[in-house]
C-alpha positions as CSV (number, residue, x, y, z in Angstrom):
1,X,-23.4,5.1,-19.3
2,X,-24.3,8.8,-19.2
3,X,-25.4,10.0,-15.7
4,X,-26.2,13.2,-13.7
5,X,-23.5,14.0,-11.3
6,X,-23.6,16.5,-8.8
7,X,-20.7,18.0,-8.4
8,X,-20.5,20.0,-4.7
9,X,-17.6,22.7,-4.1
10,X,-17.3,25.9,-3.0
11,X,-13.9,26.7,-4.7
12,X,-15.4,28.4,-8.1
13,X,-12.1,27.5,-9.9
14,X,-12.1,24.1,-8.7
15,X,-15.6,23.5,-9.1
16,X,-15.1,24.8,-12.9
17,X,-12.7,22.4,-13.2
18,X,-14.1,19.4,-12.0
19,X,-17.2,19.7,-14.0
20,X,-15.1,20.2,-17.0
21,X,-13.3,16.9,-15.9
22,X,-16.8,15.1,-15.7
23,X,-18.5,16.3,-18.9
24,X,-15.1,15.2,-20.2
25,X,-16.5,11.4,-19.3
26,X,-19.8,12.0,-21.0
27,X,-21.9,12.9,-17.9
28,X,-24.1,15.5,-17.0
29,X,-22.6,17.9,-14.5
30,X,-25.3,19.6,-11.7
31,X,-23.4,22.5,-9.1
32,X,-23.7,23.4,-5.9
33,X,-21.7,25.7,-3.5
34,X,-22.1,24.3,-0.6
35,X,-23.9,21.1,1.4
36,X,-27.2,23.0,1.8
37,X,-27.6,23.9,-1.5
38,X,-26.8,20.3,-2.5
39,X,-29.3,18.7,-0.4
40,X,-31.8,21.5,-1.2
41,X,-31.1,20.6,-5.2
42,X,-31.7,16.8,-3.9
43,X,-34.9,17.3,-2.5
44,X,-36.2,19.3,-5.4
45,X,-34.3,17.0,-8.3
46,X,-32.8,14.0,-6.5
47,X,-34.1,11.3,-8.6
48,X,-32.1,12.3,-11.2
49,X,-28.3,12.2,-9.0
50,X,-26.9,9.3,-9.5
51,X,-23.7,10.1,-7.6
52,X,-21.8,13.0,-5.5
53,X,-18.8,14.8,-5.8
54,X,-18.2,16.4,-2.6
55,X,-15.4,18.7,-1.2
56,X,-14.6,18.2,2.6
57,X,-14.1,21.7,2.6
58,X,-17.7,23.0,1.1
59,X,-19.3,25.5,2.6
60,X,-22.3,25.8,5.2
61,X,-22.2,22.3,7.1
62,X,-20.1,19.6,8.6
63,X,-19.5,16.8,5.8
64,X,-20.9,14.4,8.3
65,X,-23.7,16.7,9.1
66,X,-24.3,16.4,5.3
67,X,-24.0,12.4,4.9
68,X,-26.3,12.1,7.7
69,X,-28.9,14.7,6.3
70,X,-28.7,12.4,2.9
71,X,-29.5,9.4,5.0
72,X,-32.7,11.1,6.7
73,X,-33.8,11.9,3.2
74,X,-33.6,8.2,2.1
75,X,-31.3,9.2,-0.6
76,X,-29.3,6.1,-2.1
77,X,-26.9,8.1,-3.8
78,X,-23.3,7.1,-3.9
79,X,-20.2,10.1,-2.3
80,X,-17.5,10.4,-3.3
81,X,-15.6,12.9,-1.0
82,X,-12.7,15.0,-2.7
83,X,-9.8,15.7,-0.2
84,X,-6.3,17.2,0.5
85,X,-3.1,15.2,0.9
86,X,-2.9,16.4,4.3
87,X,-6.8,15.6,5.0
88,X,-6.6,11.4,4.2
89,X,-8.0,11.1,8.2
90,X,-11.0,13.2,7.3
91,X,-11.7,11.5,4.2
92,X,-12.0,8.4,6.5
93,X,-14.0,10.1,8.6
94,X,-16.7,10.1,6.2
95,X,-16.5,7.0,4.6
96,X,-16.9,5.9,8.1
97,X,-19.9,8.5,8.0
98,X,-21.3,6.4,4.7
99,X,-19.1,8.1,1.8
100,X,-18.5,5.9,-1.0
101,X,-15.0,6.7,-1.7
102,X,-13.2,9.3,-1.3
103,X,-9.8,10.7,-3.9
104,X,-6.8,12.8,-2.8
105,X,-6.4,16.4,-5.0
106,X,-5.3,16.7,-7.2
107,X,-7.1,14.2,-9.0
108,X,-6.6,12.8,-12.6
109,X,-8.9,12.1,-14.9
110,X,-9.0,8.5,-14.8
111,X,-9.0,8.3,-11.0
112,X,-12.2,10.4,-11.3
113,X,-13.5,8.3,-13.5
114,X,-12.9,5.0,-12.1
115,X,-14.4,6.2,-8.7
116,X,-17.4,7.3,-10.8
117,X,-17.7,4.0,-12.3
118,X,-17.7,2.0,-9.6
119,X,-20.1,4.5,-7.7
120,X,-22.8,4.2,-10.7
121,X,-22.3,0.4,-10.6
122,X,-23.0,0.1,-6.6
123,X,-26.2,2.1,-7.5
124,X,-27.3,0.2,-10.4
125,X,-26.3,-2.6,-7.8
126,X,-24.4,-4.1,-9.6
127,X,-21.6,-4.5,-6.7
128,X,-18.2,-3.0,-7.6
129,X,-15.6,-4.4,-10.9
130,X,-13.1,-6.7,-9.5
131,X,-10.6,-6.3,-11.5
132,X,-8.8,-8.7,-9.2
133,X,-10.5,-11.6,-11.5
134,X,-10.0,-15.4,-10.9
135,X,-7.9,-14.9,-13.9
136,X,-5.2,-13.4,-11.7
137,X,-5.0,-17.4,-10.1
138,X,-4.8,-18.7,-13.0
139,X,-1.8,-16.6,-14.0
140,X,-3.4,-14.8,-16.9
141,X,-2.7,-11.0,-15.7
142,X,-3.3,-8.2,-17.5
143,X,-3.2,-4.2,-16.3
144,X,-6.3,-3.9,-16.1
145,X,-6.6,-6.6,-13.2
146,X,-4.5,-4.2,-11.1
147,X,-5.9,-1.8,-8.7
148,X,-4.4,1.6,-9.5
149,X,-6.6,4.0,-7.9
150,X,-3.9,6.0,-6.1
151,X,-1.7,8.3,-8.2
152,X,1.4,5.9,-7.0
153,X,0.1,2.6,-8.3
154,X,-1.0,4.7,-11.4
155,X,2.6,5.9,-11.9
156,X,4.0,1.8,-11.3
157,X,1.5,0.7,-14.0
158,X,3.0,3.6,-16.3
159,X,6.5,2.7,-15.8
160,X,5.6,-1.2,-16.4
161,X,3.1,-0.8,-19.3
162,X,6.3,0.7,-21.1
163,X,9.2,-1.7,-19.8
164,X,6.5,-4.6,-22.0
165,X,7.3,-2.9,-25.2
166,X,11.0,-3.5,-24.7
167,X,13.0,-6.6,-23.4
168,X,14.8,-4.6,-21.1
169,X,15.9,-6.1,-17.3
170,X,13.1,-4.8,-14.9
171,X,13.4,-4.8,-11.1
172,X,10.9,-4.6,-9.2
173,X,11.4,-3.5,-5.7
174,X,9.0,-3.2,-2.8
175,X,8.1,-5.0,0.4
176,X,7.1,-8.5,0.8
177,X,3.3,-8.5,-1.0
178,X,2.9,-5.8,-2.6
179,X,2.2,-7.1,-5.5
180,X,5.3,-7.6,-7.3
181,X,4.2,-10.9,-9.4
182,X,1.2,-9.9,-10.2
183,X,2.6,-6.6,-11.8
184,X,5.8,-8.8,-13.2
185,X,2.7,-11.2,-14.9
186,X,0.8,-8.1,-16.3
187,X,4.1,-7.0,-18.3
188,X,4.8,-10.6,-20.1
189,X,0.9,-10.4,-20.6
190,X,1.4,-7.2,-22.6
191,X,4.4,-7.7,-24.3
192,X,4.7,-9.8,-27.5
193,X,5.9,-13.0,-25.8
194,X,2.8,-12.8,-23.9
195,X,1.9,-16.1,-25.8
196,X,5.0,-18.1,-24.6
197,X,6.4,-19.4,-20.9
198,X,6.2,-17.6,-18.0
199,X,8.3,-19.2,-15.6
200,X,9.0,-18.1,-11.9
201,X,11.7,-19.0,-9.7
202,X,11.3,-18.0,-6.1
203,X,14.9,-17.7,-5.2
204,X,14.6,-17.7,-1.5
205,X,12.4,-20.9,-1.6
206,X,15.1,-23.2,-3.0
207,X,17.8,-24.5,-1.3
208,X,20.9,-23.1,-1.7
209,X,22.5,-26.3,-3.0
210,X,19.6,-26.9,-5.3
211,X,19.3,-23.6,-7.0
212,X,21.7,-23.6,-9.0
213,X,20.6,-26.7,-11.0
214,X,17.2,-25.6,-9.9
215,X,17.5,-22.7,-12.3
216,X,19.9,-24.0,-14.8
217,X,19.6,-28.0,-14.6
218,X,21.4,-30.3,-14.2
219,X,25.5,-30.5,-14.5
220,X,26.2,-33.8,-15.7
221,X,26.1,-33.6,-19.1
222,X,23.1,-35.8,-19.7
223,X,21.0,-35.1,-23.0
224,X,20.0,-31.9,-23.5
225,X,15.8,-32.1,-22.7
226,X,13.2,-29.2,-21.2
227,X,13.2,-31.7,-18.3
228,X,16.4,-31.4,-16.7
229,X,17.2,-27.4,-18.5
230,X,16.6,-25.8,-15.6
231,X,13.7,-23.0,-15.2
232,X,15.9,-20.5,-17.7
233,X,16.2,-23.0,-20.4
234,X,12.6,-23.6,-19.8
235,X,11.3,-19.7,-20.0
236,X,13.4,-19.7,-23.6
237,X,11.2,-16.9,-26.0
238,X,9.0,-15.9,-22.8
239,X,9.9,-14.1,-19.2
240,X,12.2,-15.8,-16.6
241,X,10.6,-13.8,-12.9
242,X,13.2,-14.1,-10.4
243,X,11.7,-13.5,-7.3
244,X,13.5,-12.2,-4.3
245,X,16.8,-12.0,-6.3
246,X,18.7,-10.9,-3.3
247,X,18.6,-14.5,-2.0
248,X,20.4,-15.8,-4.9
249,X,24.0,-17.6,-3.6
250,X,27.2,-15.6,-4.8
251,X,28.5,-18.3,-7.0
252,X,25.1,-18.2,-8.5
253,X,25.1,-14.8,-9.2
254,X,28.5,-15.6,-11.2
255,X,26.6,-17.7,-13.6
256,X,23.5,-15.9,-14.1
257,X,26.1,-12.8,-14.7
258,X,27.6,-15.0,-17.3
259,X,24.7,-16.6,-19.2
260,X,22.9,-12.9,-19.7
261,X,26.0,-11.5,-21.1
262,X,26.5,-15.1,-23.7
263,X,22.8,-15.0,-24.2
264,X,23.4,-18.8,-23.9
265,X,23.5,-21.5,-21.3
266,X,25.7,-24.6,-21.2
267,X,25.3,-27.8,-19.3
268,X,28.2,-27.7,-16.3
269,X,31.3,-27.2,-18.2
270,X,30.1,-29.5,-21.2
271,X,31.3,-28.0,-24.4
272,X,27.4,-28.1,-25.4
273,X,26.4,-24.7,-25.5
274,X,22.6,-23.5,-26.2
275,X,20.9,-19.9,-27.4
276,X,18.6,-19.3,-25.4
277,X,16.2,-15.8,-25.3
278,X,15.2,-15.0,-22.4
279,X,13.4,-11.9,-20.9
280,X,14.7,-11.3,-17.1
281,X,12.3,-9.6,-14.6
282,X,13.5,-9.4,-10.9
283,X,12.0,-8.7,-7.9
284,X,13.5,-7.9,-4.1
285,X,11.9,-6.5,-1.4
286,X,16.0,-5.7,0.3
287,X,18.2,-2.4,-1.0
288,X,20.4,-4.3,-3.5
289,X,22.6,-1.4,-3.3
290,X,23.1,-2.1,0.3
291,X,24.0,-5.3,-0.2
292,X,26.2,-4.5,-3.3
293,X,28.3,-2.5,-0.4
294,X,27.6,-5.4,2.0
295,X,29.0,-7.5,-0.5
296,X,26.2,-9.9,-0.5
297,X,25.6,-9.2,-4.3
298,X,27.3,-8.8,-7.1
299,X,27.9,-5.3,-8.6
300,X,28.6,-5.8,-12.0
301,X,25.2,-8.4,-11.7
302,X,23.6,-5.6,-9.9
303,X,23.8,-3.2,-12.7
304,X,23.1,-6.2,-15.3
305,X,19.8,-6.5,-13.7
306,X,19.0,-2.8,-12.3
307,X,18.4,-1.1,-16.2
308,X,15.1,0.1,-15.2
309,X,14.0,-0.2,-11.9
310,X,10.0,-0.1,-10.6
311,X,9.3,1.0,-6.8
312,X,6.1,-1.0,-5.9
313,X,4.5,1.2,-3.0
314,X,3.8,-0.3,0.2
315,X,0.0,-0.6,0.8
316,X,0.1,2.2,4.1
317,X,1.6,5.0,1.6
318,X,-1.4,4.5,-0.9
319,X,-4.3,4.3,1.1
320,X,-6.6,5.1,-1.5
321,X,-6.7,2.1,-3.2
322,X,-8.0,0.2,0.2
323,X,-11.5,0.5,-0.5
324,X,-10.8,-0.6,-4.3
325,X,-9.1,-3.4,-3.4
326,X,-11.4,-4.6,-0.6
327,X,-14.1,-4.8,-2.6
328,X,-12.7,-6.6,-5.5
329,X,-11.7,-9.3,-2.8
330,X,-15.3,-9.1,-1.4
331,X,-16.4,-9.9,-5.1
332,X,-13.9,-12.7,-6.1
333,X,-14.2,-14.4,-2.9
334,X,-17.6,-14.3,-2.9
335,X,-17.7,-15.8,-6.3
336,X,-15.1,-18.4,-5.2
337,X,-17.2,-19.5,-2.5
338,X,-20.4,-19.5,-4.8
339,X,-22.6,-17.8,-2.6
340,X,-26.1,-17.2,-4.2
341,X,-25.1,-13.2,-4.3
342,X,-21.7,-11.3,-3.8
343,X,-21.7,-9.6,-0.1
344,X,-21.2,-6.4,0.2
345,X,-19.0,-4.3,2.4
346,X,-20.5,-1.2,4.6
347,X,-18.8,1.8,4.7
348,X,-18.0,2.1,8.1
349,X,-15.8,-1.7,7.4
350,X,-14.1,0.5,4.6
351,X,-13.3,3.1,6.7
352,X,-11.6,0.6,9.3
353,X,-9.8,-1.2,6.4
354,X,-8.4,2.1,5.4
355,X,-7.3,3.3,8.6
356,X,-4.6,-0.1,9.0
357,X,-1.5,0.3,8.1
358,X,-0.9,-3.4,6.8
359,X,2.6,-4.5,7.5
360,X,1.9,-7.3,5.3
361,X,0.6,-5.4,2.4
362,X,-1.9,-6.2,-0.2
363,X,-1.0,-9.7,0.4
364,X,-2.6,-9.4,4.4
365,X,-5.4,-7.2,3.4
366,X,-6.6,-10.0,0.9
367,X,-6.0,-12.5,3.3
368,X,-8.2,-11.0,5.9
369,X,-11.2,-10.7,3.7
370,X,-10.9,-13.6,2.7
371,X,-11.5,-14.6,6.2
372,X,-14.3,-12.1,6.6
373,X,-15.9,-13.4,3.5
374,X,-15.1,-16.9,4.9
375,X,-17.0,-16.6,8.4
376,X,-19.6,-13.7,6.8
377,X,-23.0,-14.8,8.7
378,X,-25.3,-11.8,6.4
379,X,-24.8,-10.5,3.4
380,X,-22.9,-7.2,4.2
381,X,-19.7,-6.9,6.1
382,X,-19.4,-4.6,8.2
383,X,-16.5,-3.5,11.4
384,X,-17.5,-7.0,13.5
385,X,-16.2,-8.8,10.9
386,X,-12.7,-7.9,10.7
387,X,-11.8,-8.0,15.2
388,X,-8.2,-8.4,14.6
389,X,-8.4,-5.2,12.5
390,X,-10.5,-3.3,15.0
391,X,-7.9,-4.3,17.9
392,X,-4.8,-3.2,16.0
393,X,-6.6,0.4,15.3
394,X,-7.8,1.3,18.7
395,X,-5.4,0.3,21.0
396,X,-2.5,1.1,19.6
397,X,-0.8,1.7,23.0
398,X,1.1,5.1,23.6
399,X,4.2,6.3,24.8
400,X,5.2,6.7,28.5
401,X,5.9,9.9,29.7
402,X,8.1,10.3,33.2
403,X,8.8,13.2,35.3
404,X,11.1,14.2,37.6
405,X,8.6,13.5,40.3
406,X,9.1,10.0,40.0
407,X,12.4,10.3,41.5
408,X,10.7,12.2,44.3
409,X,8.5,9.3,45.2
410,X,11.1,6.7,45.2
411,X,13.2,8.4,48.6
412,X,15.5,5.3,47.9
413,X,16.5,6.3,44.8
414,X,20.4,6.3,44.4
415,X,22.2,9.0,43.1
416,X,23.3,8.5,39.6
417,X,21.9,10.4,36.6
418,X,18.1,10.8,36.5
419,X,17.7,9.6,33.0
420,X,19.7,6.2,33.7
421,X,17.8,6.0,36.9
422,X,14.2,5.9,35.4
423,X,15.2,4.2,32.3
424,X,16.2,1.2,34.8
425,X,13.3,2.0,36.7
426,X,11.0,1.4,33.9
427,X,12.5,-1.7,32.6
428,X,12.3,-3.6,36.0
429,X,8.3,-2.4,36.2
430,X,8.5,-4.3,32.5
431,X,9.5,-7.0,33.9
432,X,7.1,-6.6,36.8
433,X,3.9,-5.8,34.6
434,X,5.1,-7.8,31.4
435,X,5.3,-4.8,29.5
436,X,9.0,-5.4,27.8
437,X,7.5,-2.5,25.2
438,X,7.2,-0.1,28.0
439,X,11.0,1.2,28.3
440,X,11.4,1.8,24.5
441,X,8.5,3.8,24.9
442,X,9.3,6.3,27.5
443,X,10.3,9.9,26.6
444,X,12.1,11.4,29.9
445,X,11.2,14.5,30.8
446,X,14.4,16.2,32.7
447,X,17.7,16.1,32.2
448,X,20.9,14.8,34.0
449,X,21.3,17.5,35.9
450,X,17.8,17.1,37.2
451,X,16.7,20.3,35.1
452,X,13.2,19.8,32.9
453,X,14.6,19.3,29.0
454,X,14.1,21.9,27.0
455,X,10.3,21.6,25.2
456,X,11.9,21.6,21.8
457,X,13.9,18.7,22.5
458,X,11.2,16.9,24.0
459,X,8.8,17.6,20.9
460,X,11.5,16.3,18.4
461,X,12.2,13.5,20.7
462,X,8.3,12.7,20.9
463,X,8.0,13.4,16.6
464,X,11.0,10.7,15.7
465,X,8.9,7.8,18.3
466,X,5.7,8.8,16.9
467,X,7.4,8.0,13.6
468,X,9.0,5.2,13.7
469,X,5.7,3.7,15.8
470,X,3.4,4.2,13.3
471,X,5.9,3.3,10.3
472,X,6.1,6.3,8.7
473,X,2.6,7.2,8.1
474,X,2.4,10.6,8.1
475,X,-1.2,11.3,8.5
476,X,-1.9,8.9,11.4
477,X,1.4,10.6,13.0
478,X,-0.2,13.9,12.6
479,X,-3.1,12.7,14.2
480,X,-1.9,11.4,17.1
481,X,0.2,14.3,17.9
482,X,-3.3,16.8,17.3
483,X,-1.1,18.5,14.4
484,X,-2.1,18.9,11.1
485,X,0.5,17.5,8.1
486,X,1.7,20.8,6.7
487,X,2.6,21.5,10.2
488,X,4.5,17.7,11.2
489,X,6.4,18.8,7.4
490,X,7.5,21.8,8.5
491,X,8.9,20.4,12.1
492,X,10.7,17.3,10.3
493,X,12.3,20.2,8.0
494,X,12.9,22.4,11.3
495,X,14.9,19.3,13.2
496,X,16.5,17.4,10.8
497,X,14.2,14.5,10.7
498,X,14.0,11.9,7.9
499,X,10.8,10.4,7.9
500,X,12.3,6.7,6.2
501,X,14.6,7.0,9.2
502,X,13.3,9.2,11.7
503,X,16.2,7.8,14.7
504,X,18.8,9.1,12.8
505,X,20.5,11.9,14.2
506,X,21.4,14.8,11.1
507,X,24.8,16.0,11.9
């Protein structure tokens, strides 16, 4: 569907480029330099907007100044904000301000379109395209069910969309629910045995004295049937998904090993030997390398498997994809539940959603919707429905600071090293308050000579906690701190500090 777009920026370049980026999708482009222009054009033309592109840097007023201006003029027009890498918090911001979506710079083409698609189908009402189907529980996965907004879960469905023209071994690594099946289904969908088995054996669900005949049936060299083949004989022409392949038993390993370099299985030293082809996709959420060194997996199995690995990003380090995914669980579970119309989900909710860093992934965010949806009592959700969420986000609690005044206070203090003394100190008022967190969360400020540390050492000290407590994510870090990204970059570069591990020292 063709549509006018209004298109607001005050970078000419970039605004040259996003309209040529838009036209490039069939739609009408409108410009503005700025947000007063824009709602100036709106007042004068806005019936024929159908959606915003705006830059959180445009010139004249406060994007949240401008959403709420848009509100007062009872415009129902869908905006997308257009950020920085560095900017993510401000982008949330305004969806919390009543943005639409929002998409990091620089943008593709297709990310630009899907965020225009969806915005012309909220304002058709049409809700948004849950590409999350029920087809996805009934196993049927294609690419197109997967939400790739962000550039990283567009670069995943690249890699795997070309690992399902091949039979090549595929890993696919990534925390626990991420998303790893689902991604592992969509390549057997589009590959040519897409029409035959696709068989999954969670190896970390079966015993470790059943998996073995689990996965290759059974060793007593009864007949040969698809009963008692075990789950490889019984994924023969189709996909055999190994999930969690790091929990597979040594001497398993050893047969696996052995049956993908025979192509063949046999039946527990029985001289009956069978073809079988069988397409091997893997997935681990643990460094297989690490336990290759650890000797917890094979090596000559690890490089067997590992022809052409696929990182699966953890939900916190693509953040744009929240508000796609939320609302595609708001839609399926709505239809699920049958409810006479699909709820919505307010901005403001989208803007909590996004701000979580979900330790338990796609898998947790889908979960909690599906309560939301669940308990909904109208027919939009909005922050109130997701309490667990809200908690989490706004009292996150901080780190304790102590001084060399506290020594002062305590005149029967005994003399031993300062920072010894208050660490003790602090872990007995634990133990007092029930605070246990409270002593890993200290940073001392003076020395053991009773001199106040050197700033720079405290700032480092303060940048690898604030690191590690909020799991790597680099723009709530910067938040927290009152920095903005390019500078936290440039003072992880400055002290040595790697973000994935931000305790360890750099020698």
């Amino acid at each position: 569907m063709t549509a006018h777009i209004l298109v607001v920026i005050d970078d000419p370049a970039q605004r040259r480029q996003i309209k040529a980026t838009v036209e490039a999708l069939g739609h009408f482009v409108e410009l503005a330099d700025g947000g007063r222009a824009a709602l100036d054009f709106l007042r004068h033309r806005g019936r024929e907007v159908k959606a915003i592109i705006l830059d959180l840097n445009a010139s004249g007023m406060e994007t949240g100044e401008f959403l709420a201006a848009l509100s007062a003029m009872d415009a129902d027009v869908p905006v997308i904000v257009e950020t920085g890498q560095d900017s993510i918090d401000a982008a949330v911001e305004a969806m919390r301000a009543g943005a639409y979506d929002f998409v990091l710079k620089p943008a593709s083409q297709e990310r630009i379109s899907s965020a225009i698609a969806n915005a012309l189908k909220s304002h058709r009402g049409e809700g948004t395209a849950a590409r999350i189907s029920r087809r996805s529980r009934a196993g049927n996965v294609s690419f197109n069910d997967i939400i790739a907004a962000s550039s990283a879960m567009e670069r995943v469905i690249d890699l795997a969309r070309r690992a399902a023209q091949s039979t090549i071994p595929v890993v696919l690594e990534g925390e626990a629910g991420v998303g790893k099946e689902m991604v592992a289904r969509a390549i057997h969908s589009a590959s040519d045995r897409s029409s035959k088995p696709f068989v999954i054996v969670n190896c970390d669900a079966v015993g470790v004295e059943a998996i073995e005949e689990h996965l290759f049936g059974d060793t007593d060299g009864e007949a040969d049937t698809s009963h008692n083949g075990g789950k490889y004989r019984a994924a023969d022409g189709g996909t055999l998904f190994l999930n969690e392949i790091g929990a597979l038993p040594i001497g398993v390993q050893a047969r696996l090993l052995q049956v993908m370099e025979h192509g063949e299985t046999d039946r527990g030293g029985s001289a009956k030997r069978r073809k079988n082809d069988v397409r091997l996709i893997s997935a681990t959420h643990k460094n297989l390398i690490e336990e290759v060194k650890l000797q917890r997996f094979r090596e000559d199995l690890y490089y067997r498997l590992n022809v052409y690995p696929i990182m699966v990003p953890a939900l916190r380090r693509r953040k744009d994809d929240v508000p796609y995914l939320a609302r595609a669980f708001v839609e399926r579970f709505s239809q699920e539940q049958r409810l006479p119309r699909s709820l919505t989900i307010s901005p403001a909710a989208l803007a909590l959603l996004t701000s979580a860093d979900w330790p338990g992934n796609v898998r947790e965010l889908e979960n909690v919707i599906f309560r939301a949806v669940i308990l909904a009592s109208g027919s939009e959700l909005n922050e109130v429905d997701f309490p667990q969420i809200a908690a989490f986000v706004d009292h996150a609690p901080a780190p304790v600071s102590r001084s060399a005044s506290y020594r002062s206070s305590n005149s029967s203090a005994p003399s031993r090293p300062l920072d010894s003394y208050i660490r003790e100190t602090a872990r007995s008022e634990a133990l007092e308050t029930g605070e246990p967190g409270m002593a890993a969360n200290m940073i001392v400020s003076t020395d053991q000579s009773g001199n106040v540390r050197k700033l720079s050492d405290v700032e480092e000290e303060l940048i690898r906690f604030a690191l590690k407590f909020y799991r790597g994510q680099m723009s709530q870090v910067a938040r927290k701190l009152g920095i903005g990204r390019s500078t936290l970059y440039r003072k992880l570069k400055d002290y040595g500090i790697d973000p994935e591990n931000p305790q360890k020292k750099v020698a």
